[in-house]
C-alpha positions in Angstrom: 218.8 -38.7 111.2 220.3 -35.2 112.8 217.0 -35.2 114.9 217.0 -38.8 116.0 221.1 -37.8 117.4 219.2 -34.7 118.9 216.4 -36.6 120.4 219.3 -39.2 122.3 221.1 -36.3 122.9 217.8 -34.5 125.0 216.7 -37.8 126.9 219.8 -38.6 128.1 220.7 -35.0 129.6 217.4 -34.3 131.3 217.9 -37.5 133.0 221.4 -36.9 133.8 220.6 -33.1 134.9 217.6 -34.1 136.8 219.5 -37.1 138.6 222.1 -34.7 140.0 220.2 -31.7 140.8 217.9 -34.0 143.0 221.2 -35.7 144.2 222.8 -32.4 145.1 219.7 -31.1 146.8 219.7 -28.2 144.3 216.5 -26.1 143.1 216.0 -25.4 139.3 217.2 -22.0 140.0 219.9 -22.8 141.7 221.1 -25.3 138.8 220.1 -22.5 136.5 222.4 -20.2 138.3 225.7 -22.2 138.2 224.5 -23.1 134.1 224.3 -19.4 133.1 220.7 -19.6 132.0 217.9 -18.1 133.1 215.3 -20.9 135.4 212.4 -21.2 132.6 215.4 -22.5 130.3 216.3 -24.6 132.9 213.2 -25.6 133.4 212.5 -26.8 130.1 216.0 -29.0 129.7 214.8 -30.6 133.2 211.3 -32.1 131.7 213.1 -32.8 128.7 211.5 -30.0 126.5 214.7 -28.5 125.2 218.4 -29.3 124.7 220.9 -26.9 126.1 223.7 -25.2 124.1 227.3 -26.3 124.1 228.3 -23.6 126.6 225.4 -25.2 129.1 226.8 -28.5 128.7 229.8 -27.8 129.2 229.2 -25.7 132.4 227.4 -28.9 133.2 230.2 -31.4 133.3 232.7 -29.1 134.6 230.9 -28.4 137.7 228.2 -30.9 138.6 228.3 -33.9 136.8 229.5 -36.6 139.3 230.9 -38.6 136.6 231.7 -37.1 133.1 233.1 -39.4 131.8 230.0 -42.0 132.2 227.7 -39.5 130.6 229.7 -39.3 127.7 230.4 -43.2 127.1 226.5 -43.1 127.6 226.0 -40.5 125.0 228.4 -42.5 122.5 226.5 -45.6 123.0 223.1 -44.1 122.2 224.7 -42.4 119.3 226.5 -45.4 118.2 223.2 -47.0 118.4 221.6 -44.7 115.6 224.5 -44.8 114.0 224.2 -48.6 113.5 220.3 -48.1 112.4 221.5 -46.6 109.8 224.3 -48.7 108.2 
């Protein structure tokens, strides 16, 4: 079940990170820059390879998500979702 959370969790932030970085006219680099992680990390969260850390996320709604509080009502649905697979 921790994987299927995970798995929500990865689709719903490379959307969200690619969405704004192509919004924001930004380069991977340049999103990698303001996240603290080096662009082939980047990279990889962006094609939905990899989940960031905690830190990343957070860096992430602080400073370029356009509406935080959407992503994480969006996040609680998906995992609300599992949740109810389960029950």
């Amino acid at each position: 079940m921790k994987e299927d959370y995970r798995a929500a969790l990865k689709k719903t932030l490379c959307t969200w990170m690619g969405i704004t970085r192509l919004s924001m006219n930004m380069t991977q680099e340049m999103m990698a820059e303001i996240l603290l992680i080096d662009v082939r990390s980047y990279a990889d969260i962006d094609r939905g390879i990899s989940l960031c850390g905690t830190l990343t996320f957070v860096l992430f709604l602080v400073y370029l998500c356009p509406e935080p509080a959407t992503l994480l009502n969006e996040i609680k649905i998906n995992f609300d979702q599992i949740r109810n697979m389960v029950d």
